[in-house]
C-alpha positions in Angstrom: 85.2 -17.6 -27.3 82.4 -16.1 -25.0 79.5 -17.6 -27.0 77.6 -18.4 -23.6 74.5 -19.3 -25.2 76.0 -22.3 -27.4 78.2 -23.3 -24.3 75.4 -23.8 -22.9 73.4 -25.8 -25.5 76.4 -28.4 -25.1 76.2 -27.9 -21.2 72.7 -29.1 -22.2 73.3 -32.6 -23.8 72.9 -35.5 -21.6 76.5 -36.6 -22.9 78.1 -33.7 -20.6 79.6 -35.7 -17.9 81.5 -33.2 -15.9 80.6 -32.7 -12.6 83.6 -31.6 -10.6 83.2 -27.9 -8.9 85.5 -26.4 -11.4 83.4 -27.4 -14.1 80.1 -26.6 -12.2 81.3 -22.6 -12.0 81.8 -22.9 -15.6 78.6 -24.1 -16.5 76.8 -21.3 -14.0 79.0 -18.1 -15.5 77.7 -19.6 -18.8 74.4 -20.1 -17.9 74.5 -16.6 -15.9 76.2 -15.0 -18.9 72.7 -16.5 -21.2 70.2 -15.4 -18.7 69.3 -18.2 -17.7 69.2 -17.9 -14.0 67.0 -20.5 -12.7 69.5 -23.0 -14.2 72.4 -21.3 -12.6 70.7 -21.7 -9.6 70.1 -25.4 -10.0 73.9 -25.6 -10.7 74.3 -24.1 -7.9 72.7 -25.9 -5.8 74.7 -28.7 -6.9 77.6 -27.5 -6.9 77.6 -25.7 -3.3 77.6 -29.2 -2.1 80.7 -29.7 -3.0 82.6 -26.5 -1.7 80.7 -24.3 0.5 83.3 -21.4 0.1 82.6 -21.2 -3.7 82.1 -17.1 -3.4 80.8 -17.1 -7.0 78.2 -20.1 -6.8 77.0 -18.6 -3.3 76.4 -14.8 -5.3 74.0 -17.1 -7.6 72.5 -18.2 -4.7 72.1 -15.1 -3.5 70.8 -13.2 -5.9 67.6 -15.4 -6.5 67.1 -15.7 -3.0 67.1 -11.7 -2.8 64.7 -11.4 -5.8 62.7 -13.7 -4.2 62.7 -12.3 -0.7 64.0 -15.7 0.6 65.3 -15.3 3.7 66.4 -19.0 4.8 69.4 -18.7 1.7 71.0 -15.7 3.7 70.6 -17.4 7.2 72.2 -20.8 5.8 75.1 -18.2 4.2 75.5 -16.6 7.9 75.6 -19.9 9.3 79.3 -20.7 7.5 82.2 -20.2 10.2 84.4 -18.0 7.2 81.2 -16.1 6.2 83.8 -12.8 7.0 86.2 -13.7 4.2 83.3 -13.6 1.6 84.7 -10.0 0.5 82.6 -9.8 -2.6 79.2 -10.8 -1.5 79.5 -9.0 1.9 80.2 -5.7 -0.4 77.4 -6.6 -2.5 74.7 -7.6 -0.1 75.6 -6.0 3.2 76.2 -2.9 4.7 77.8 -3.0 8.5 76.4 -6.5 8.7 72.7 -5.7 7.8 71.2 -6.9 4.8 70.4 -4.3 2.5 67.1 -3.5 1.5 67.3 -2.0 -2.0 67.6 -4.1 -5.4 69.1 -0.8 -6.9 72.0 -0.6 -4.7 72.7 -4.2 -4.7 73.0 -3.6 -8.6 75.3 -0.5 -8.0 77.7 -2.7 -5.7 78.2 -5.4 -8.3 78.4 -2.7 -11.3 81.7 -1.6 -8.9 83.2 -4.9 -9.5 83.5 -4.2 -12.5 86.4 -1.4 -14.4 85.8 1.4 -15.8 85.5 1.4 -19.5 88.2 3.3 -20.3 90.3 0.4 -18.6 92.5 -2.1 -20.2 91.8 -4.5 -17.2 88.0 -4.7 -18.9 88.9 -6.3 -22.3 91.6 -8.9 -20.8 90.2 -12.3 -21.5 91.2 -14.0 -18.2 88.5 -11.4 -16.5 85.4 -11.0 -19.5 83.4 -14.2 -18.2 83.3 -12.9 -14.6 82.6 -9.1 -15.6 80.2 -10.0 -18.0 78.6 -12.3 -14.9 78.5 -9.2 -12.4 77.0 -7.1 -15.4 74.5 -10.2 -16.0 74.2 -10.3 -11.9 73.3 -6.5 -11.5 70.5 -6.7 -14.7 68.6 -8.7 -11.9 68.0 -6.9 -10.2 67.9 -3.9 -12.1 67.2 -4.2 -15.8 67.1 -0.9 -16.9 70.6 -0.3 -15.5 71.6 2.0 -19.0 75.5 2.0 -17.6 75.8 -1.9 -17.1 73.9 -2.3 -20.6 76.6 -0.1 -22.4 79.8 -1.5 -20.7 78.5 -5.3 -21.3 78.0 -4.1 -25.1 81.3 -2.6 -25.0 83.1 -5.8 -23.9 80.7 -7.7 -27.0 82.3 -4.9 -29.3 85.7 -5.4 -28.4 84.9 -9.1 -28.6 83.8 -8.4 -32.4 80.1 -9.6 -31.5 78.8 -6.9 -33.3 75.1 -8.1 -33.7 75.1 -9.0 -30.0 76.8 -5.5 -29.0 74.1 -3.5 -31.2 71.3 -5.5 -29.3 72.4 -4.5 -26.0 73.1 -0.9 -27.1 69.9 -1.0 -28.7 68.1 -1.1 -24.9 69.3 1.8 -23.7 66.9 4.8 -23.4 67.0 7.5 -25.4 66.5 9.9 -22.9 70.0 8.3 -21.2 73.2 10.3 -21.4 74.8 7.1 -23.2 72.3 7.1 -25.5 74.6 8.7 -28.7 77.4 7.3 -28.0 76.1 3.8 -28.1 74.1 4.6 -31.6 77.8 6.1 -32.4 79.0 2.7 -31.6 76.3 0.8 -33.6 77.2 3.1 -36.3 81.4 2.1 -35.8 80.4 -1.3 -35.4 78.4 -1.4 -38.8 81.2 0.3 -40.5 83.9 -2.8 -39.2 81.6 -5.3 -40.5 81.9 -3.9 -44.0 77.9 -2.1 -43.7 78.9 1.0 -44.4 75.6 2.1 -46.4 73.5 1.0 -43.1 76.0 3.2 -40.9 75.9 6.2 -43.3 72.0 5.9 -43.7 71.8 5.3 -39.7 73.8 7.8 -38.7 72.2 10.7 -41.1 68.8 10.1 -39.2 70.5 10.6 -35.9 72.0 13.5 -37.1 68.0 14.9 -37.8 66.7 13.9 -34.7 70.4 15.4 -32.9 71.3 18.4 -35.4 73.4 20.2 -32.7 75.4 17.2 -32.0 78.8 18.2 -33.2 80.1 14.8 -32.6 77.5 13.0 -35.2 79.1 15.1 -37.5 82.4 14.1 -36.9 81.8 11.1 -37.0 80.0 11.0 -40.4 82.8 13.4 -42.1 85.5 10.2 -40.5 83.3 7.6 -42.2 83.6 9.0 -45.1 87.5 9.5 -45.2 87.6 6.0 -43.8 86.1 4.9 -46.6 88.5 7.3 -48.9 84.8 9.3 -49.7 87.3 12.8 -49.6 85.3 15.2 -51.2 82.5 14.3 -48.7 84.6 14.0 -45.6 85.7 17.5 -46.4 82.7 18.7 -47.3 81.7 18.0 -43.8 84.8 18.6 -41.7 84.2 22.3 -43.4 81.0 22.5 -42.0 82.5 21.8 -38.9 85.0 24.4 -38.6 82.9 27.0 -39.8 80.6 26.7 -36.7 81.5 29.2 -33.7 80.9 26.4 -31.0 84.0 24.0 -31.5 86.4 23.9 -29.0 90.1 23.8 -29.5 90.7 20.6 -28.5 88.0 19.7 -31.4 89.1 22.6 -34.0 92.7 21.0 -34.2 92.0 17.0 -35.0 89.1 18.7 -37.2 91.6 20.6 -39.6 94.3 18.2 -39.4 91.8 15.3 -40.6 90.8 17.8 -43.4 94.6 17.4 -44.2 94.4 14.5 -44.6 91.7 14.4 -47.2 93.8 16.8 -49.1 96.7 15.4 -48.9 94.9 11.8 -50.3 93.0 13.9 -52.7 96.4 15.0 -54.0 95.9 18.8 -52.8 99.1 19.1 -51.1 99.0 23.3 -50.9 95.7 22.3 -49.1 95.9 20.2 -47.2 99.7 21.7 -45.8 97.5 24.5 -45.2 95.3 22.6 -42.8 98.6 21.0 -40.5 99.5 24.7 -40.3 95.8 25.8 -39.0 95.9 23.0 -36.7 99.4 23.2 -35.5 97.9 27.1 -34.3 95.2 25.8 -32.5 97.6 23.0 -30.9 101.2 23.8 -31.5 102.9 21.0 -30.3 100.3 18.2 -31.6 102.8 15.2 -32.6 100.7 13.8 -34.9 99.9 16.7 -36.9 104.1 17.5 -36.5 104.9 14.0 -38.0 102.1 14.3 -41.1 103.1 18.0 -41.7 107.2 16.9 -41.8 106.5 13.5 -43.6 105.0 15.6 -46.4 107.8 17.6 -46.4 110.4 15.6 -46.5 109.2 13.4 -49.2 109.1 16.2 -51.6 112.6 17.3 -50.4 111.3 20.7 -48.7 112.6 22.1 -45.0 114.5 19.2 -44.3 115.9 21.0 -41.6 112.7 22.5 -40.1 110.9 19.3 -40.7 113.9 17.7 -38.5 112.9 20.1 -35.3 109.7 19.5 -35.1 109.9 15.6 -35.3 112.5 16.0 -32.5 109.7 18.2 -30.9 106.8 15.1 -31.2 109.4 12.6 -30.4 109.9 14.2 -26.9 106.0 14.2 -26.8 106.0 10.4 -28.2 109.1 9.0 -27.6 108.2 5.4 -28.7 105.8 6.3 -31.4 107.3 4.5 -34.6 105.7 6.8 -37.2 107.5 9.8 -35.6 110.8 7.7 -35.5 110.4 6.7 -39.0 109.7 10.5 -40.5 112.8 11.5 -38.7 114.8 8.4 -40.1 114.0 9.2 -43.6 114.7 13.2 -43.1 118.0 12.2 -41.9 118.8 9.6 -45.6 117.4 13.0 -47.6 120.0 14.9 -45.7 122.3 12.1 -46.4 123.1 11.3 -43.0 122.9 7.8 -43.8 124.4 6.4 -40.2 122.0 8.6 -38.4 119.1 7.1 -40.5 120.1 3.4 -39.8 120.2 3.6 -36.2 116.8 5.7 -35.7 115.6 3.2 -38.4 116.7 0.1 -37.2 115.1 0.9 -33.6 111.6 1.7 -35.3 112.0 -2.0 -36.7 113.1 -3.0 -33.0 109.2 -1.3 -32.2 107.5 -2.3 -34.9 108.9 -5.4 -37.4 105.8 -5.8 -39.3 106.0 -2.1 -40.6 106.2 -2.6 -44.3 107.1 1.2 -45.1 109.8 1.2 -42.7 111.3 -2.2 -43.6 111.3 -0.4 -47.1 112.7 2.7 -45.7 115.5 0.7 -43.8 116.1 -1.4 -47.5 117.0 1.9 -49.1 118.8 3.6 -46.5 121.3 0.0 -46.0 121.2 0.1 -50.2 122.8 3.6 -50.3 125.5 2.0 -47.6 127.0 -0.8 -49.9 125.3 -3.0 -47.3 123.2 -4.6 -50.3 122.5 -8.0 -49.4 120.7 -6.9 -45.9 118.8 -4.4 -48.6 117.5 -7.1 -50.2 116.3 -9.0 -47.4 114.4 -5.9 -45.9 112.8 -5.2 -49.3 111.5 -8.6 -49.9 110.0 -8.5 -45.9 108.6 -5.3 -47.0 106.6 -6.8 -50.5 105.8 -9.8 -48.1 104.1 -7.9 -45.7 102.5 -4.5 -47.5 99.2 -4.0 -47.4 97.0 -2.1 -50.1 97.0 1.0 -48.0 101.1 1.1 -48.0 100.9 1.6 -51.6 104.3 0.6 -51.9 104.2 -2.9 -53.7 104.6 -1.8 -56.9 107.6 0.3 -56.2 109.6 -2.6 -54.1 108.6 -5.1 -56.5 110.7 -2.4 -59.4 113.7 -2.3 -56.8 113.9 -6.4 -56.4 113.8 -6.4 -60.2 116.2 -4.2 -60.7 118.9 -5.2 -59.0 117.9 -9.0 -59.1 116.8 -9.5 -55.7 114.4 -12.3 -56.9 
């Protein structure tokens, strides 16, 4: 579960009895990963003993001896007869065969090991100890590396360690380019773990010290609709738009999240208003296509406008399940009910724990005569709805009604 520092506390007890190499590694990522690197290198030292090639026990090795200016490490490593296929530490410590001089580019070199973090290879669980190692590695040598503090609290946040992720965050400088966006991630962070008066009372005094910020904005008027606080969110997603500096790839998301607001706030005129702004800005925006149609079609207006510009969002999106499930459900209001099962059936294919769409596909195989596979998509659908799907009440009335219970 990456909780290095009680892995290590059991690595710790005099009843840990493991010594075989593979066990050895794990003990020195985990001891790495806790920063405690004078017992990684004890570790080490015990475990290069028992396999020389070990190119992760020998960058332990390595690192103290190059924080430590000890030369004899590095002349025992140059000794080994396959010192060429050590790929990783020749990359880190070398350049064309001479030991490099600077702590800072070491660091550099093993930040490179690691993806960008933008990159799905950075969150996959087979990889986090040994990234998290490098990022551990690289602080070594230099602590105040602000772009190997951010991505090692990224992987914490995407771990869900979201006191450990705010500490780390917490030591970059504020002078640092990824200085807001990491208080922007405190402030997300605080917000998931259900502290949403210390994110809204964080992020206002960020917004003093940063008042030109556009994105602090932003991000306060989507914490409030987040936390269905409409009136606020559009208070602020108002300000936003009246300012002359947004850009269009802002000014469209801006008024199509106002939409939303509306639209929850039961200001349809309003909030259709909005999808229209923002459709203007970015005509062929498949999101704001598939809200603006959805709306539409459930109140049984421009069925067959709505139709063309799901088809237009679906040729942007073609797997998105949302857009297949609006144009499903235009095609039952325009009682093209074989139409509607097929596109239906394939967003349940994508996604089969959609409640709204198993309810969808209920009605649409109801209004078929094909009742008995109506039932069992409705009672999937009260099994699996969610508070937010606001739909419980109503599937609940259809399994009543026609004795589906």
């Amino acid at each position: 579960s990456f909780d290095y520092e009680t892995a290590v506390k059991y690595f710790d007890n005099d009843d840990y009895d493991d010594f075989s190499i593979r066990a050895l590694r794990k003990k020195i990522v985990s001891y790495i990963n806790s920063n405690k690197l004078e017992e990684a290198k004890l570790i080490a030292k015990q475990a290069i003993k028992l396999d020389e090639n070990s190119e992760d026990v020998w960058l332990v090795l390595l690192t103290l001896a190059k924080l430590n200016n000890d030369l004899e490490i590095f002349n025992n490593f140059e000794k080994l007869s396959n010192k060429n296929e050590f790929k990783i530490i020749d990359y880190v410590f070398y350049d064309n065969g001479q030991l490099r001089n600077s702590n800072e580019d070491v660091a550099e070199r093993l930040f490179d090991l690691v993806p960008a973090k933008d990159s799905s290879n950075l969150y996959n669980p087979e990889n986090i100890d040994y990234y998290l190692f490098y990022l551990n590695l690289a602080l070594n040598f230099k602590p105040q590396f602000n772009e190997v503090l951010f991505i090692k609290a990224q992987i914490y946040q995407e771990l869900k360690y979201y006191l450990k992720a705010e500490e780390i965050y917490n030591k970059i400088q504020p002078q640092h380019a990824l200085y807001i966006e990491a208080q922007k991630n405190i402030i997300i962070n605080k917000k998931n773990s259900s502290k949403f008066d210390e994110a809204e009372k964080l992020l206002i005094q960020l917004i003093k010290v940063y008042p030109s910020d556009n994105s602090l904005l932003v991000l306060l008027a989507d914490l409030y609709r987040t936390n269905k606080q409409y009136d606020k969110a559009i208070e602020f997603y108002t300000l936003l738009i009246k300012k002359q500096n947004i850009s269009n790839d802002q000014l469209w998301r801006i008024y199509y999240m106002r939409g939303i607001c509306y639209e929850r706030s039961n200001k349809w005129r309003k909030a259709e208003n909005d999808f229209l702004q923002a459709l203007k800005t970015e005509p062929e925006q498949p999101q704001v296509l598939n809200y603006l149609a959805y709306g539409w079609i459930e109140k049984n207006f421009y069925l067959e406008k709505s139709i063309e510009m799901l088809e237009v969002a679906i040729n942007k999106n073609p797997e998105n399940h949302y857009i297949l499930d609006s144009l499903a459900w235009a095609y039952y209001k325009k009682h093209n009910l074989s139409k509607a099962s097929k596109i239906m059936e394939k967003v349940i294919e994508i996604a089969p724990g959609e409640a709204i769409s198993l309810d969808h596909l209920g009605d649409i195989y109801f209004s078929l005569g094909r009742k008995r596979e109506a039932y069992f998509m409705w009672i999937q659908a009260l099994d699996l709805a969610e508070p937010v799907d606001n739909i419980s009440e109503s599937v609940q009335m259809k399994l009543d009604k026609y004795n589906a219970r």
